[in-house]
C-alpha positions in Angstrom: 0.0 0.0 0.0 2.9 2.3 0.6 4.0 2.8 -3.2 0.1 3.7 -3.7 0.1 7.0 -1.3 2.2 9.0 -4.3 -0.8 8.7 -6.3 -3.8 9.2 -3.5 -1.6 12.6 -2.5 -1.8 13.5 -6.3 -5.2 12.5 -6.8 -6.6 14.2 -4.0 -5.6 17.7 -5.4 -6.4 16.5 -8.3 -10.1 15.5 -7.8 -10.5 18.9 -5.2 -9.0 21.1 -8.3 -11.5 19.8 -10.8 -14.5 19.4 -8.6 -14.4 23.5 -7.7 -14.7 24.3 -11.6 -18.4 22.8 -11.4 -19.3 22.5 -7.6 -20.5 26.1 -7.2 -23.5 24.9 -10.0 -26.1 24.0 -7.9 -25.1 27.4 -5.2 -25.7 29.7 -7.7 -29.0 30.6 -7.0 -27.6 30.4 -3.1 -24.7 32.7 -3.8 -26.8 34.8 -6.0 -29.0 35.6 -2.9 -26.5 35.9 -0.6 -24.3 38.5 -2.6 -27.2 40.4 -4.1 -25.6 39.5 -7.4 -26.4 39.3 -11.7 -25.9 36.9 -14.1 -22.7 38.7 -15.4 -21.9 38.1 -11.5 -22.2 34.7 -11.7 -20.7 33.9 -14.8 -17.5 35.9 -13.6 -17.4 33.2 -10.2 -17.4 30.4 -12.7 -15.1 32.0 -15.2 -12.4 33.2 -13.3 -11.0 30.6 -12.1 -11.2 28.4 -15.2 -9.1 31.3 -17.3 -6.6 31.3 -14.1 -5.9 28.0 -14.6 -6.2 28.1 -18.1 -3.6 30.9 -18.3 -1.2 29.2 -16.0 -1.1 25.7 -16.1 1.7 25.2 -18.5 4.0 28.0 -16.6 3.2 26.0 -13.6 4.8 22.9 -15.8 8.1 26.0 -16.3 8.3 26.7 -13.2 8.0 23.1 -11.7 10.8 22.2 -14.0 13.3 24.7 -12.3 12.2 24.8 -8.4 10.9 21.3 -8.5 7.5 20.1 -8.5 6.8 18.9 -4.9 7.6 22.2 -3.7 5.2 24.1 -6.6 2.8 21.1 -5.5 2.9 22.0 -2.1 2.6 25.6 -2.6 -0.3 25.3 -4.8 -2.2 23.4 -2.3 -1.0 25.8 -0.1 -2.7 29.0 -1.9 -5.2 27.0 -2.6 -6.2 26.5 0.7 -6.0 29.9 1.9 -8.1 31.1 -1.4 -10.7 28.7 -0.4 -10.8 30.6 2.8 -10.9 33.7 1.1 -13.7 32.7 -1.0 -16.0 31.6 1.9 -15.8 34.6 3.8 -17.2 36.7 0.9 -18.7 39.5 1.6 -19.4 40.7 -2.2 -19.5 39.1 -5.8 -16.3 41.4 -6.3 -14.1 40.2 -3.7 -15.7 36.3 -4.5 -14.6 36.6 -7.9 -11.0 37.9 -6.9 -10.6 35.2 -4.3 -11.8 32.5 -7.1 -8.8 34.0 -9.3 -6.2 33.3 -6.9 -7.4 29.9 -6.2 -7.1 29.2 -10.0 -3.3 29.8 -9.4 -2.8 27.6 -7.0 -5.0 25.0 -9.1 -2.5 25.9 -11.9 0.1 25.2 -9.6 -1.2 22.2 -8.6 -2.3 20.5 -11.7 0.9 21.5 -14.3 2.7 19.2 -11.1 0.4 16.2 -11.6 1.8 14.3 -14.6 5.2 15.0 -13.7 5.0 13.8 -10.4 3.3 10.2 -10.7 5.8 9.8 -14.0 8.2 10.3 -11.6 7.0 8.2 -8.7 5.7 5.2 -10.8 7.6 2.8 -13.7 6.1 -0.1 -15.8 2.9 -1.6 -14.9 2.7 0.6 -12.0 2.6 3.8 -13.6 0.0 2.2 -16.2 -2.0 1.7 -13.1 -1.3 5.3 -11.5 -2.2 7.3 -14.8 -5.5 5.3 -15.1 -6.6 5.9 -11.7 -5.7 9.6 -12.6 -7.6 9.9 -15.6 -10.3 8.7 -13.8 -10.9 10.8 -11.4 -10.3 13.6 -14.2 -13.1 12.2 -15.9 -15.6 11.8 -12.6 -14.1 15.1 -11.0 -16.3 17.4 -12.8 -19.0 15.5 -13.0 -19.8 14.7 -9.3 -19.2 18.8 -8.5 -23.2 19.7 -8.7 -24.0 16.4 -6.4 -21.0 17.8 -3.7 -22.4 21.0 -4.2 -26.1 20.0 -3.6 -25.3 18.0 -0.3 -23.0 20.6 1.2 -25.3 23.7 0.4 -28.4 22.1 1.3 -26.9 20.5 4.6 -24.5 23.4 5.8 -24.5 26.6 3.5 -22.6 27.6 0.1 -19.8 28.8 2.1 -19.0 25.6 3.3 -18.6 24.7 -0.2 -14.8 26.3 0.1 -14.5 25.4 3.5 -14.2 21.6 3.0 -11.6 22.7 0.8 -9.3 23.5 3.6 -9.0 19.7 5.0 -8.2 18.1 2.2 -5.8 20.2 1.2 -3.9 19.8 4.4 -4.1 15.6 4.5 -2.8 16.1 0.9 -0.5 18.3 2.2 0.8 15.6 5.3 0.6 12.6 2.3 2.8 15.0 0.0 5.7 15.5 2.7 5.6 12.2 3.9 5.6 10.0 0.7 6.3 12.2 -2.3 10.3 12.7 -3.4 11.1 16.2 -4.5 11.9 15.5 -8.4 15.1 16.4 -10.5 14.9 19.8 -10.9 16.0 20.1 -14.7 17.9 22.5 -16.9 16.3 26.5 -16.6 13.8 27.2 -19.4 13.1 30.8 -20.6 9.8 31.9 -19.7 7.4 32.9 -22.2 6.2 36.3 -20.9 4.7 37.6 -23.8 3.1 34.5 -25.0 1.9 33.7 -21.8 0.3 37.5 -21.1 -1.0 37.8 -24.6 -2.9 34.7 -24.3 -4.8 35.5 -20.9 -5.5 38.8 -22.2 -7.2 37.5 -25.1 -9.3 34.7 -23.2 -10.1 36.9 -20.9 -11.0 39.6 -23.0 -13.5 36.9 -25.3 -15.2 35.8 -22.4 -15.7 39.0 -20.9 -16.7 40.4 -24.4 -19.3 37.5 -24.8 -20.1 38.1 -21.1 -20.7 42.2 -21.7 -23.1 41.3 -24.6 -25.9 40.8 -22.3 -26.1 44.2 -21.0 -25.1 46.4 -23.4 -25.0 44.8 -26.9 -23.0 43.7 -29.8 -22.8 47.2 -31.1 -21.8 49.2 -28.1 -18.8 50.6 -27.6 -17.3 49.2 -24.9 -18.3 45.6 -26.3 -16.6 46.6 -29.6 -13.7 47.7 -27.6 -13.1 44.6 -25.5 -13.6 42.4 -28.8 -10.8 44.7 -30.8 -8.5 44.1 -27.5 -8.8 40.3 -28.0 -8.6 39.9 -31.8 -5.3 42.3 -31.3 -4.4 39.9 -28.4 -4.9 37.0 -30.3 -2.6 38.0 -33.1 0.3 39.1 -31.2 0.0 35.4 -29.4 0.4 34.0 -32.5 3.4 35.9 -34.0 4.9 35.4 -30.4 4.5 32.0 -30.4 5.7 31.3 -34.2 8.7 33.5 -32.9 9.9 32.7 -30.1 12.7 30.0 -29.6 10.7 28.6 -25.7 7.2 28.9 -26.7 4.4 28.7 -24.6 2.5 26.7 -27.0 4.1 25.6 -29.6 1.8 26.3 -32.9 3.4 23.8 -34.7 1.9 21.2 -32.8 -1.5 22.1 -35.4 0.3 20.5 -38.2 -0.9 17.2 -37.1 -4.5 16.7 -38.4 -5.3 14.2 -35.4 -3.9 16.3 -33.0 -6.3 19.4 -34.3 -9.2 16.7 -33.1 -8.5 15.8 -29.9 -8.0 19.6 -29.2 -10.9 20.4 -30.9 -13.0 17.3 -28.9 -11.3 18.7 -25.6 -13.1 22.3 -26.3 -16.6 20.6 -27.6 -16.7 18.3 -24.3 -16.0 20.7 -22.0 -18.7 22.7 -23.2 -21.4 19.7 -24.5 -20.8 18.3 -20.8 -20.9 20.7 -18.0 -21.5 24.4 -19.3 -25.1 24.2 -19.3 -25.1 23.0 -15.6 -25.2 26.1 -14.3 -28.4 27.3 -16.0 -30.5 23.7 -15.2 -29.4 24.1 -11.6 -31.3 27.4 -11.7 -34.0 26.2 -13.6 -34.4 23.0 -10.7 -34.3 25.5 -7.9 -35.1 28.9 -8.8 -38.3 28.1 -11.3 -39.3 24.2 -9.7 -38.7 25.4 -6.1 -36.6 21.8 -5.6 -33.4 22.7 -2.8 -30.0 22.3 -3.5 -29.9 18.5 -2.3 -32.7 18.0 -5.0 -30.4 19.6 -7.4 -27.4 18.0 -6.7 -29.2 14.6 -6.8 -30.4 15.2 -10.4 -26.8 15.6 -11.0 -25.4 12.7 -9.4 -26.8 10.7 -12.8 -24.3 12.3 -15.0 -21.7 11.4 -11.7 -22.4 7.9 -11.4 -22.3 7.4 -15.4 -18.7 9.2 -15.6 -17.5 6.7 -13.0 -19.3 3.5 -14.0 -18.0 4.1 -17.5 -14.5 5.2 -16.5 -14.0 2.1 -14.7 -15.6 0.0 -17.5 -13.5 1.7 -19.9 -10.1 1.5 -17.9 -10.3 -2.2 -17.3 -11.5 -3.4 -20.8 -10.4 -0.3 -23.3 -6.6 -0.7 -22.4 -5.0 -0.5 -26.0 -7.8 0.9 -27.8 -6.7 3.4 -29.9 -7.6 6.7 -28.2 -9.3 7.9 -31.8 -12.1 5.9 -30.8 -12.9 6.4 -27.0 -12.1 10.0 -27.6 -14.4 10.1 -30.5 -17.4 8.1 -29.3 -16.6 9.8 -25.9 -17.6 13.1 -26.7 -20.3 11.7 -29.3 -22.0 10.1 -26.3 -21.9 13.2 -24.1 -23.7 15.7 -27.5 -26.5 12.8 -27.4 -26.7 13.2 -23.7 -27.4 16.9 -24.1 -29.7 16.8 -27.1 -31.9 13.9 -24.4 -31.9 17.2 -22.2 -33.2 19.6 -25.6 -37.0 18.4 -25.2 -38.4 19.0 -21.9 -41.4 20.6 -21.7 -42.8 24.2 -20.3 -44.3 21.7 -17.5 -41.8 18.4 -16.6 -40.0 18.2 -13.8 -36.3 18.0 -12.8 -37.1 14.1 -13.3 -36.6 14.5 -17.3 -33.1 15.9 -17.4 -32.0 12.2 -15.9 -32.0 10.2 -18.5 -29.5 12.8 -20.3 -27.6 13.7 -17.7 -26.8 9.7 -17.5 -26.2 9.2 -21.2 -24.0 12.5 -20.8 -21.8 10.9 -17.8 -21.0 7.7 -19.8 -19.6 10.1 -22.8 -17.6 11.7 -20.1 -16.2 9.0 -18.6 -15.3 7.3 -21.8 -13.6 10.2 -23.6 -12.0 12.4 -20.4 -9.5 9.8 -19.1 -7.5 9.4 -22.4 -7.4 12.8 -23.7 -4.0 13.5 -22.9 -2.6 10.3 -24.1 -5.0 11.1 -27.6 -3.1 14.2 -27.7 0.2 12.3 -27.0 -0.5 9.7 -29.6 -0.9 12.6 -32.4 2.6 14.2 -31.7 6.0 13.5 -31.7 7.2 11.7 -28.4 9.6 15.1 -28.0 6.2 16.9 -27.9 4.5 15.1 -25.9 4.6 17.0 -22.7 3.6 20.1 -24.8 0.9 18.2 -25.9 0.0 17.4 -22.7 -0.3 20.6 -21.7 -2.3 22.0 -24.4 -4.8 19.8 -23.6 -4.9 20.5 -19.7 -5.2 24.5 -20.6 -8.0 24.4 -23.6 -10.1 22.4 -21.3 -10.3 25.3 -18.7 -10.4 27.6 -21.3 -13.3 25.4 -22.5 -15.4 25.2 -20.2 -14.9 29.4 -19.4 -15.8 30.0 -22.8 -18.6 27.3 -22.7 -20.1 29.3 -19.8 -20.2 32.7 -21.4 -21.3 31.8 -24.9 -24.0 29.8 -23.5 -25.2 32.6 -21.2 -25.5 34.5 -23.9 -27.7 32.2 -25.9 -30.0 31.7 -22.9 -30.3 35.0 -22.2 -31.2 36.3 -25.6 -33.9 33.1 -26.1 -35.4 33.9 -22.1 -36.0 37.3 -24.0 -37.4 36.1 -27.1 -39.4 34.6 -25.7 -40.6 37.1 -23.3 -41.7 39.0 -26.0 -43.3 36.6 -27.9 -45.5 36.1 -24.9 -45.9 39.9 -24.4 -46.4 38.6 -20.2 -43.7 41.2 -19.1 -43.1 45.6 -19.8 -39.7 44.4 -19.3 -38.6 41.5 -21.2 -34.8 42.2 -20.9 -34.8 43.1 -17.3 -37.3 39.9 -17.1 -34.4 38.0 -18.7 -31.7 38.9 -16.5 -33.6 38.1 -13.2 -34.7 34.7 -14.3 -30.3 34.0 -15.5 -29.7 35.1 -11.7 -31.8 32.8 -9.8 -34.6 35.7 -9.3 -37.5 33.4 -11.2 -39.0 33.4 -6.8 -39.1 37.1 -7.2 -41.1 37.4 -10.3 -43.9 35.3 -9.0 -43.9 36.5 -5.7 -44.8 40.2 -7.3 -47.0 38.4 -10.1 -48.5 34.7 -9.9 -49.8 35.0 -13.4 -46.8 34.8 -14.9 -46.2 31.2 -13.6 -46.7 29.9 -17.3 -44.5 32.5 -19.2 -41.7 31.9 -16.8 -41.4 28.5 -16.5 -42.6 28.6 -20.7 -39.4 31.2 -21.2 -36.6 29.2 -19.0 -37.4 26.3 -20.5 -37.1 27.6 -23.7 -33.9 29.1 -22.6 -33.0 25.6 -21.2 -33.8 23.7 -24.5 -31.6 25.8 -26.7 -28.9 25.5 -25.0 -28.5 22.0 -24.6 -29.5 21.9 -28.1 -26.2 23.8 -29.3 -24.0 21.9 -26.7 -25.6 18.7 -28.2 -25.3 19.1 -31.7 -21.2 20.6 -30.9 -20.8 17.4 -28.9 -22.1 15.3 -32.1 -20.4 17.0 -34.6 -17.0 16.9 -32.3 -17.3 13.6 -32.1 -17.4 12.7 -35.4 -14.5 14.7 -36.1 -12.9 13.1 -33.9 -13.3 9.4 -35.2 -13.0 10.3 -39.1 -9.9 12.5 -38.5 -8.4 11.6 -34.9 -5.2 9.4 -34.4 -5.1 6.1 -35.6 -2.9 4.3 -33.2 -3.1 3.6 -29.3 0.3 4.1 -27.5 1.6 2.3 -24.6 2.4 3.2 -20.8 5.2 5.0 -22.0 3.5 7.3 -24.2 2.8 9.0 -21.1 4.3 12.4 -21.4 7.8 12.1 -19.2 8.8 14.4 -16.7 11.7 16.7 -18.7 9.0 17.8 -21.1 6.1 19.3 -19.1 5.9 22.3 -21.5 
């Protein structure tokens, strides 16, 4: 048992890193009572810390490289921990969604350590072992966030949420210094600065574009503005990175056709599997009047079919070429959301299930061998690059997931406001039903029971609808173009090549 506590110290950050990017799903309507809060509010909690660790996961993997990665382990979990704290003693959506950015660097800190350190700690059969227990709980992580959330709002409060944070980080903290060996540190690599700083500017600046949108337009000024900064972001990232001799990702990594799809099946199932949670957790609590235990219950089907299938796909998929549990992977998850496209103006949080079931077998079937898809399309000199590329597109993902699909909801709450002609108001009508405020529109009118829970749904619907049909057509992608070839154990991207 002792050569296994290298691997439950990793996994334990790791599973606590991943769950926060969808635990706060089923608080929302919690957190948007508590801190008096609006959808753009809301959408910043979740974002923030998903472009933090977007942005900095591979200079994690830098640093790591020259002060070892125990110690950036340990001090991820350490500011980690002390974020967490941060973040439940909110006292405003403000200083929330600052306290959420730092924790995203110590989850950057944390996670650009991971691969490194059970490649390190594990050889042979062993470290086939370790790397599919890891991918596991990447795949079942995200998944089991709403049903962690539920339990602990319901039972405690949404602070508490961050609280249990603390814990865990300190037994992973006592495992770490106890059984982990501080690693090599390797030869000093130049930092990509500009490449790294012209690539959070320009994720930041698209989601917070797409973000602005709701309140003020695509024509406005200031929306114009923040899309010009990105585009102008996005192109000196790119002439950087062709450039620069120590890039922070190398571009020429998107010569390989296969390894195109896997990133582009990374993007389309972070956003066909969990960016649409936020907005049915609302829908359960704030429009259906279910609590957060309800919610997080509904949930636990897409939980239990990430870890059922995981399992499955770990003990009888070894070998498979990653091409196909990639591809059918994320094909599973678009048909779980497009299950989810057809409830009605009247169902209950009962008809999501079946979906959000369908939707956790995709994820546990396609999460767990994305890296080694990405591996098995590059060069083995690239494959810690490769790695990494996948690690940051899935934050950046799910951050952009969140924002685009806000919007979408948003404008078809509206529409169909307006169709119904119920409210004076249909944008500010909009806006309070994307913040959890559906129990304030019916307390100060009871006849518009129909139009609100006729114009969430219909919000609901389209939604899953476009994070369905991206799923599908990702999928496919993926298993006409992906790689062709399964790698072995050692395909596993080695410890002198984290970036």
């Amino acid at each position: 048992m002792r050569k296994w506590w290298p691997l439950v110290g990793v996994c334990l950050g790791t599973f606590m890193l991943l769950l926060d990017l969808t635990i706060l799903s089923v608080a929302l309507p919690s957190v948007a009572v508590g801190l008096h809060t609006t959808l753009a509010g809301l959408q910043w909690v979740l974002d923030i810390y998903a472009l933090a660790l977007a942005a900095l996961v591979l200079v994690g993997g830098s640093v790591a490289d020259i002060v070892g990665r125990r110690r950036v382990y340990l001090y991820g979990l350490a500011v980690f921990a002390v974020a967490s704290l941060a973040c439940g003693l909110s006292t405003s959506v403000v200083f929330l969604v600052t306290a959420r950015a730092v924790q995203g660097i110590g989850a950057a800190a944390m996670y650009a350590t991971t691969i490194a350190l059970l490649a390190d700690h594990y050889t042979g059969r062993d470290r086939g072992t370790a790397f599919g227990v890891w991918g596991a709980v990447n795949g079942v992580a995200g998944a089991a966030g709403p049903l962690v959330g539920g339990l602990i709002t319901e039972y405690l409060n949404w602070r508490w949420i961050f609280g249990v944070n603390i814990p865990i980080c300190l037994i992973a903290v006592l495992i770490t210094l106890r059984y982990l060996h501080e690693t090599e540190k390797r030869a000093q690599r130049k930092f990509d600065i500009p490449g790294m700083v012209s690539f959070a500017v320009a994720a930041t600046a698209i989601v917070y574009g797409l973000i602005l949108v709701n309140g003020t337009g695509w024509t406005a000024p200031s929306t114009l503005l923040v899309f010009a900064a990105a585009v102008v972001a996005l192109v000196v990232f790119v002439i950087v990175e062709l450039r620069s001799e120590s890039p922070f990702i190398d571009l020429r990594l998107l010569r390989s056709k296969a390894f195109n799809m896997i990133m582009v099946a990374t993007l389309v199932l972070q956003v066909a599997a969990f960016t649409y949670m936020p907005f049915t957790s609302l829908w359960i609590q704030s429009v259906l009047g279910a609590g957060p235990m309800q919610g997080g219950l509904v949930f636990a089907a897409q939980g239990g079919g990430a870890l059922v299938a995981s399992l499955l796909a770990g003990r009888f998929l070894h070998g498979v070429a990653p091409r196909w549990s990639v591809g059918f992977g994320v094909l599973i998850v678009g048909c779980g959301a497009l299950l989810q496209a057809g409830i009605g103006a009247d169902a209950d949080s009962s008809a999501v299930i079946l979906g959000l079931a369908v939707s956790g077998i995709g994820i546990g079937l396609g999460t767990p061998t994305l890296v080694s898809a990405a591996v098995a399309a590059v060069p083995p000199k690239d494959a810690g690059m490769a790695g990494g590329a996948v690690n940051t597109l899935r934050q950046f993902g799910y951050a952009l997931g969140v924002a685009v699909l806000g919007l979408i909801f948003a404008s078809a709450v509206r529409s169909s406001f307006e169709s119904s002609h119920s409210v004076a108001d249909p944008h500010a009508a909009a806006e309070k039903l994307a913040s959890g405020g559906a129990g304030e529109l019916l307390a100060a009118d009871r006849g518009l029971t129909a139009p609100v829970q006729h114009a969430f749904v219909s919000g609901l619907n389209t939604i899953c609808l476009v994070a369905g049909l991206l799923g599908v057509v990702g999928g496919l992608l993926v298993l006409v173009f992906g790689a062709v070839r399964a790698k072995d154990d050692k395909a596993v991207p080695e410890p002198v090549k984290t970036v």
